[in-house]
C-alpha positions, -999 to 999 in steps of 0.1 A, spaced: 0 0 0 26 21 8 44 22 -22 12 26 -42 6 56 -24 41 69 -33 34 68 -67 2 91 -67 10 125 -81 15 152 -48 -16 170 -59 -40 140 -51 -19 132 -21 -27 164 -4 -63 158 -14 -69 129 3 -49 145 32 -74 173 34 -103 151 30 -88 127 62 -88 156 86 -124 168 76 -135 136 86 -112 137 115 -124 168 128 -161 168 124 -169 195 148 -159 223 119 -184 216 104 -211 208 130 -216 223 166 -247 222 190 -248 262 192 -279 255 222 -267 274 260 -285 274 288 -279 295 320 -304 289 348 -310 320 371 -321 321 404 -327 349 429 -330 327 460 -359 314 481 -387 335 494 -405 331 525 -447 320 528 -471 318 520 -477 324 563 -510 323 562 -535 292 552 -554 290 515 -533 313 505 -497 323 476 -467 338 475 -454 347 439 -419 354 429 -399 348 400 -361 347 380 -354 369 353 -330 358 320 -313 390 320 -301 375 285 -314 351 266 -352 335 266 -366 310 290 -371 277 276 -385 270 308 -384 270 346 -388 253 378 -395 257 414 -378 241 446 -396 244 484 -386 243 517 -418 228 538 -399 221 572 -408 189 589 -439 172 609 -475 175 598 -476 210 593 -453 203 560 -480 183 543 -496 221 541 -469 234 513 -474 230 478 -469 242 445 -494 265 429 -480 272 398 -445 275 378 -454 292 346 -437 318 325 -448 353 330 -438 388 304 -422 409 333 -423 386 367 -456 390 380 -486 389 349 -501 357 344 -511 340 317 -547 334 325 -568 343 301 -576 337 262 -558 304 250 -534 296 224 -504 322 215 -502 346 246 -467 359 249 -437 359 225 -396 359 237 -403 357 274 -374 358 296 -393 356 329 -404 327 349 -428 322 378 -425 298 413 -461 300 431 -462 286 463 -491 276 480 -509 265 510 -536 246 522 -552 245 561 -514 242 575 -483 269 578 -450 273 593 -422 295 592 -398 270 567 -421 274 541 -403 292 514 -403 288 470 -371 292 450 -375 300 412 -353 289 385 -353 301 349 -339 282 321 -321 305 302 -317 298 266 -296 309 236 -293 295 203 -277 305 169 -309 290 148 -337 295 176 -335 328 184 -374 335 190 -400 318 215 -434 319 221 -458 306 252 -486 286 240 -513 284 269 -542 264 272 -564 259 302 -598 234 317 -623 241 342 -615 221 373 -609 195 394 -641 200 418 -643 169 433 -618 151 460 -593 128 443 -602 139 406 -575 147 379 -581 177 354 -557 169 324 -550 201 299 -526 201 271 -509 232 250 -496 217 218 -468 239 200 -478 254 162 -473 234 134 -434 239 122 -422 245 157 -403 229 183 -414 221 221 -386 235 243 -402 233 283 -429 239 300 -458 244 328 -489 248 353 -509 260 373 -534 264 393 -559 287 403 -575 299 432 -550 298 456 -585 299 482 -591 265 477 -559 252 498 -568 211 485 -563 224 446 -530 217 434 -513 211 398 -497 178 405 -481 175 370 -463 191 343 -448 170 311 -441 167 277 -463 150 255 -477 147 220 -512 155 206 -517 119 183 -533 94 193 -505 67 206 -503 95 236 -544 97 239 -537 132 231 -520 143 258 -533 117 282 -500 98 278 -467 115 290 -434 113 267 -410 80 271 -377 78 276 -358 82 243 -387 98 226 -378 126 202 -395 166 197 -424 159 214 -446 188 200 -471 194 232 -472 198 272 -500 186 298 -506 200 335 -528 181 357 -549 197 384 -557 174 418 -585 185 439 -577 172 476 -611 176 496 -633 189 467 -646 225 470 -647 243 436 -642 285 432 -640 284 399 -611 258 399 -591 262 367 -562 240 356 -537 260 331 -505 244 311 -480 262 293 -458 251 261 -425 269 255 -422 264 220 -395 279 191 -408 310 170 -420 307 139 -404 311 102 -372 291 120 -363 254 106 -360 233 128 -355 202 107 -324 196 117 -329 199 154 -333 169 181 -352 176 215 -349 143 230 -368 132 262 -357 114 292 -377 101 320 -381 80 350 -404 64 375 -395 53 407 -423 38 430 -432 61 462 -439 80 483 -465 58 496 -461 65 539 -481 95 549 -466 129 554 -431 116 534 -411 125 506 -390 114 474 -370 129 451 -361 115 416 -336 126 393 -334 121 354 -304 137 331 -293 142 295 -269 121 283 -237 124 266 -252 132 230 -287 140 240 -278 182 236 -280 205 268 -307 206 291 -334 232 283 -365 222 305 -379 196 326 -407 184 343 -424 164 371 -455 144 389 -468 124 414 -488 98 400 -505 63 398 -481 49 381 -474 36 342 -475 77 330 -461 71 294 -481 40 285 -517 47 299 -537 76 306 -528 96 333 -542 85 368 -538 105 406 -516 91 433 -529 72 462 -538 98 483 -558 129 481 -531 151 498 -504 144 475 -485 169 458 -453 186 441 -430 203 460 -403 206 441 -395 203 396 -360 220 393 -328 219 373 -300 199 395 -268 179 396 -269 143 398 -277 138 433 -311 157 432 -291 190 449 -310 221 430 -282 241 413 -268 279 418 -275 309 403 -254 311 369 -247 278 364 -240 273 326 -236 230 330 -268 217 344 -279 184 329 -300 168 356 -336 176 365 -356 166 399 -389 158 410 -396 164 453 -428 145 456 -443 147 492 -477 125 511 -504 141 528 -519 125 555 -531 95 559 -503 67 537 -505 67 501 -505 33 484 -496 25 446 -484 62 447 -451 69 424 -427 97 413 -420 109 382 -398 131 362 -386 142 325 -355 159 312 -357 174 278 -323 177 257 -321 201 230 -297 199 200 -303 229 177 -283 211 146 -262 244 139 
């Protein structure tokens, strides 16, 4: 071989040269442009009073949010069974909501909202921290909020499923819920994930597997602890790329997983789920508290009317939320917590998504 080679005139020599180290160095010619910098301003305190919110929120001082996250403090005993979330959602300056006409409501939004809620129990640990995916991207560079919302749960122990689907042509980046009024302290969004309108995910029903690809929609699910209705309204929100961008050559992959519990009353469990090595960078996650078998049957409540979310947040790999300006996160977490009394057939759940803009 050698000598063949030798007899090849130089020019075609330092052809095939050239045409070695393209293929040697592939990322010249391809680089995932996707960063994300999650923001955080810290806990706040409350809500200190019963059926009742405190609101706050992180800003992407640069960038958009491709979506968000909130982590509670709910202190220990029985009292903590009274903290939960009421909503994280994106919000156009950090404290409007999107609550009224569906569909396309807001367009580049770089702020996102941690609600936390009570029901007939306080203390002095309770406290939300928010946490805003910030995104950036050499193809996406526009987003829009797609919001759609149902009437309910009334009753004790009911689920009220909604799903925001993304416009045709555009990619599902994040996502989330909420809940309102914060009156009814039993109301509670008990989870947020991404999904796809067809009919192998009952249209929502069914949440995204693990290894799924650009899922193009995101439910919310509303639990109603002991009934009571005030005009309960269950709201989920898609975080979705702008239009007149191509995205045909980008990848949002999914991961998930389910880990049985909590199930003993007044307890908690976190789960953890993160991109892997050539999944792209983690833009958005999500999180529930479920019956079980979420990505291959319609979704069904946990065991106990008290259940609910206290915590869907960007992390490292031992569940740990992370700091303010962190520019490598690639884990997400669900914190899970009982009411009273135990909870049986009651598991945790939680979704990364991975974005690779194909730049």
């Amino acid at each position: 071989m050698d000598k063949f080679l030798h007899r090849r005139p130089l020019a075609g020599r330092a052809l095939i040269l050239g045409a070695l180290l393209a293929l040697a160095v592939p990322g010249t010619a391809y680089a995932n442009t996707v960063g994300v910098t999650v923001k955080t301003p810290g806990a706040t305190s409350g809500p200190g009073a019963a059926f009742a919110e405190i609101s706050t929120n992180a800003h992407c001082s640069s960038g958009l949010v491709s979506g968000g996250g909130i982590n509670q403090a709910i202190g220990t005993g029985s009292s903590s069974n009274g903290n939960k979330i009421n909503g994280t959602s994106p919000s156009p300056d950090g404290s409007t909501e999107y609550t009224g006409s569906t569909g396309v409501v807001g367009t580049d939004v770089a702020y996102w909202l941690g609600i936390g809620g009570s029901g007939g129990a306080v203390n002095a640990s309770f406290s939300s921290t928010p946490y805003a995916m910030c995104f950036t991207s050499n193809l996406i560079n526009h987003t829009q909020v797609v919001m759609n919302k149902v009437a309910g749960p009334v009753t004790s122990s009911t689920v009220g499923l909604v799903t925001a689907t993304c416009p045709s042509g555009t990619r599902l980046l994040g996502g989330g819920a909420r809940i309102t009024p914060a009156s009814v302290g039993s109301l509670k969004p008990i989870a947020g994930f991404p999904t796809f309108n067809d009919s192998a995910h009952g249209y929502g029903q069914k949440a995204a597997a693990d290894g799924e690809t650009n899922p193009d929609s995101w439910s919310a699910v509303g639990w109603n602890g002991g009934g009571g209705d005030s005009g309960n309204t269950t709201y989920a929100y898609a975080i979705c790329s702008g239009n007149s961008i191509n995205i045909s050559g980008t990848t949002v992959k999914v991961r998930f997983s389910e880990v049985s519990g909590p199930t003993a009353g007044t307890a908690g469990a976190t789960v953890t789920v993160g991109c892997g090595q050539n999944d792209g960078k983690l833009v958005g996650g999500g999180a529930a508290i479920s019956g079980g078998s979420v990505t291959t049957t319609n979704f069904t409540g946990p065991g106990s009317p008290g259940d609910h979310l206290n915590g869907s947040y960007p992390s490292d790999s031992g569940g740990s939320p992370v700091s303010d300006g962190t520019t490598s996160a690639a884990y997400w977490s669900a914190f899970t917590h009982t009411g009273a009394p135990s909870s049986p057939n009651t598991y945790s759940d939680v979704w990364a998504l991975c974005a690779d803009d194909g730049v």
